[in-house]
N, C-alpha and C positions, 0 to 999 in steps of 0.2 A: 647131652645135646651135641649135635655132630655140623660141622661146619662145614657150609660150601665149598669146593676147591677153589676156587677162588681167593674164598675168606680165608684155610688153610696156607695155601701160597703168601698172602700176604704178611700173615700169623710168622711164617718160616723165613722170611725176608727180615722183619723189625727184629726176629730174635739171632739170627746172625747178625746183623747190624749190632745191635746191642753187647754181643760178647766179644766183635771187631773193634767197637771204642771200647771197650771194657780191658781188651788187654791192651791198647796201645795208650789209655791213660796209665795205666799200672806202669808199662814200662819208662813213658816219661815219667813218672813219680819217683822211679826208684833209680832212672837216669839223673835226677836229680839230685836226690838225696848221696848215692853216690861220690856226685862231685861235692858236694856242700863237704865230704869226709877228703876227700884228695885232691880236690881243686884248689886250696887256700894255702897247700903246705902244712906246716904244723899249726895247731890250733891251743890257744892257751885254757879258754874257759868257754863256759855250757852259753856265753850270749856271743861268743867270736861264733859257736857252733849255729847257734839259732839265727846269726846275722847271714852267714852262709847261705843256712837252710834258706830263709826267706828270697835272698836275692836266686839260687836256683829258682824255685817254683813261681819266680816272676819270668823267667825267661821261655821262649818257644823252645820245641821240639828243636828243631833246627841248630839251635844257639845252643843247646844245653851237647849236640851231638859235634858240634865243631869243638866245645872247649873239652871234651871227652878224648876229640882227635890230640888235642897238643898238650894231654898229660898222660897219656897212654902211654903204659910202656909197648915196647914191640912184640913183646907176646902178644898184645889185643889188637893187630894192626888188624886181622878179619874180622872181628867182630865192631871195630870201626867203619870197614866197609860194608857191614852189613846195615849197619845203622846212618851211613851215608844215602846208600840205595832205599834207604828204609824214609829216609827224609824227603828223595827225588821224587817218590810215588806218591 
């Protein structure tokens, strides 16, 4: 069965869409989980790790990219401003 251009176009629209949140929750996921491992300092046991984890994945995109900014070493200062600019848009 072959699809109006229209219905096409729209088809090409929701599937971009979908692979555009698709990577940008991955990245907040794994910007999170991230800091749950170097946001706290050292970590004694598997519930200081999972208290972490939790309180990451309660926070925005935003928030998780600013406490990313003040534990970074300075090797990642570009890849904080990408994630800066990444927040603005």
């Amino acid at each position: 069965m072959s699809l109006d251009a229209e219905s096409e176009h729209i088809r090409e629209v929701y599937a971009h869409y979908g692979l555009a949140m698709y990577l940008a929750q991955n990245l907040e996921r794994e910007l999170a989980m991230l800091l749950a491992v170097i946001g706290k300092g050292k970590m004694s046991t598997a519930w200081d790790y999972d208290a972490a984890l939790a309180e990451s994945f309660q926070s925005t995109f935003g928030a998780l990219v600013t406490r990313f900014g003040e534990v970074a070493a300075s090797d990642y200062q570009e890849l904080y401003g990408q994630l800066e600019r990444a927040v603005e848009k």
